[in-house]
C-alpha positions, 0 to 999 in steps of 0.5 A: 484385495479387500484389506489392501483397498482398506488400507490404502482407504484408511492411510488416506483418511489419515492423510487428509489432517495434513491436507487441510492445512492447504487450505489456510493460506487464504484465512491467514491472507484474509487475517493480515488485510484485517490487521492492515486495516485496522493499524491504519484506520488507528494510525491515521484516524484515531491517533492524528489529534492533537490529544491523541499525538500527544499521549502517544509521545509518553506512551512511547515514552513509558513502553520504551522504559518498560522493556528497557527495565525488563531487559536491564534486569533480565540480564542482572538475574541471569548473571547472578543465578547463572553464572556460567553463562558469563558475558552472553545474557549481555547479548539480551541488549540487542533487544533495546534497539530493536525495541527502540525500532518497533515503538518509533519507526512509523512503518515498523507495525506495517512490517511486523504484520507483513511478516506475521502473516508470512511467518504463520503462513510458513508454519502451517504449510510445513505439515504438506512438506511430507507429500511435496518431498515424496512427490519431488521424489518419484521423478514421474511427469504427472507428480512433476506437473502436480507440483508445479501448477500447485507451486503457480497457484501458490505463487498467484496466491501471494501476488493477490494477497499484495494487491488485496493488503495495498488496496485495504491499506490504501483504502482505510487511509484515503477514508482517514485523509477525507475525515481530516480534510473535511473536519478541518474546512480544507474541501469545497466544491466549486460550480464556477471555476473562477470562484477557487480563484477567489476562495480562501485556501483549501487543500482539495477541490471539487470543479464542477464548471462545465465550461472549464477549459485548459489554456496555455497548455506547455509541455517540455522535456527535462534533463536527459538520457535515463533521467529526462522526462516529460511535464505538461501544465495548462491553465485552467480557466474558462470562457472568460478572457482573464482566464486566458491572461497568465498576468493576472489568472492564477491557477494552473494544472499539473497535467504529468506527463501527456495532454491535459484530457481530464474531464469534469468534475475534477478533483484536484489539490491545491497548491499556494505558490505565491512565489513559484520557487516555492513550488516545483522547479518544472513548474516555475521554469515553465511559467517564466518561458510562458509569461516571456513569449507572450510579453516578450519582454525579460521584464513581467508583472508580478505573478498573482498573488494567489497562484495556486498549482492544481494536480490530480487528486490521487487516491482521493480521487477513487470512489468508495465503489471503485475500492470495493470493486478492487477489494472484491476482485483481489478476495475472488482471485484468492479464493481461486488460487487457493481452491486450485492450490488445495486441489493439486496438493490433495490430488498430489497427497492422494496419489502418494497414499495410492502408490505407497508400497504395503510394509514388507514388500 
């Protein structure tokens, strides 16, 4: 009895190497939010200058000719020295565009971590195979059981994992956006919001005017069937009555698809639209329908010259707070799911090394 419980403790023990490796799915997950981060703080903080744009160009330039050269002659050895092999180093060429693809395809480094990080994932979890194949095996409702809630926990692992790289990815991009908008003069805040009527062109604006209000608020449905959707716009004046003169009040709101509700302060971006053809195809419909009815005339003074279209900032829009509030919950759910994950394939690994028949039997 002695020697059987020794064994069936040691062939655990040995066991347990293979079981650690259900541990590293959250370090890779937690290593490719790193990588995402880092390529996009440099794709869009550090390479957006003007300088940098440029050296990028011949840089591109040279790591294309590079590889070319090295395959070029890679193939040319491989004819001479080998011989046999006929015409198939030729199919070392397939490298050039692929090459070609990672060196110019903005979004190509992106997909190159996504599938690092999935590819090494694959790898270390190829060491539990044994014990998932053994469990699959035995047919019993508490292996099956087993291997479906660590199937779960696996599954929720990978939805987390996205939501964690969307938001790093979203986050070091939205902090590149504002470095930009802001060295570049292109953000101001405003107490009065008839002073961005005023101001010269900016591209994000901060609306702090408590007497802010929507006026002329127009919704209308376009298109139809599967196509059609919604848009509301309002002017967004205040108390003032020129405010409320479409004729002569030159900001308007992008409200999406309900009511204009936002409340102040508002961060929105902006739009010049001295012609509003050159702006959306919605927005001009609207804006002829609303100058029309109050004019009821075909025949309308021209539009302000400096009509600009609000919208909602977006991502802009999210405090520091709010991304590290996300972040911090999507690394708490990976942590979850990956002690759950261990803990059902150590329970499943344990359980396997208890019912193993001793040798001869």
């Amino acid at each position: 009895m002695k020697s059987r419980l020794a064994k069936i403790i040691a062939g655990i023990a040995e066991s347990w190497f293979s079981i650690l490796f259900a541990l590293m799915p959250a370090p890779v997950i937690a290593l490719g939010a790193v990588l995402l981060h880092l390529k996009t703080d440099i794709a869009y903080r550090w390479l957006q200058s003007e300088p940098a744009m440029h050296a990028l160009r011949y840089v591109r330039i040279g790591l294309f000719a590079v590889i070319l050269l090295a395959i070029v002659i890679t193939v040319a050895l491989l004819r001479k020295k080998k011989p046999h092999l006929r015409k198939k180093p030729f199919a070392l060429y397939f490298l050039v565009p692929c090459a070609g693809f990672v060196i110019y395809v903005s979004w190509a480094p992106t997909l190159l971590i996504l599938l690092f990080a999935l590819g090494l994932l694959t790898l270390l979890q190829l060491p539990l195979m044994r014990d998932i194949a053994a469990a699959y095996k035995r047919k019993r409702g508490g292996f099956q059981f087993l291997l479906t809630m660590q199937g779960i926990a696996l599954f929720l692992l990978f939805i987390f994992a996205i939501v964690l790289w969307v938001q790093v990815r979203d986050r070091a991009y939205r902090n590149a956006q504002w470095l930009e908008i802001k060295s570049k003069g292109l953000y101001a805040e405003f107490d009065d919001v008839a002073d961005l009527a005023r101001h010269p062109r900016i591209e994000v604006a901060l609306i702090k005017d408590p007497e802010m209000r929507f006026h002329k608020v127009q919704s209308h449905r376009f298109g139809s069937g599967e196509d059609a959707y919604n848009v509301t716009y309002a002017m967004l004046g205040n108390n003032d009555s020129e405010s409320s003169d479409p004729a002569r009040w030159p900001l308007w709101y992008y409200c999406g698809s309900g009511g204009c509700y936002d409340k102040i302060p508002l961060l929105v971006n902006v739009d010049l639209c001295p012609d509003p053809k050159d702006c959306h195809a919605d927005f001009a419909w609207i804006l002829r329908r609303v100058r029309y009815r109050i004019q009821n005339s075909d025949t309308t003074p021209p539009y302000p010259p400096t009509l600009r279209l609000l919208s909602p900032a977006g991502d802009l829009a999210v405090t520091e707070n709010q991304w590290r509030t996300n972040i911090i919950f999507a690394a708490r759910m990976i942590l979850y799911m990956q002690i759950a994950y261990f803990f059902f394939h150590a329970l499943l690994a344990t359980l396997n090394r208890l019912l193993e028949k001793p040798a001869g039997r």
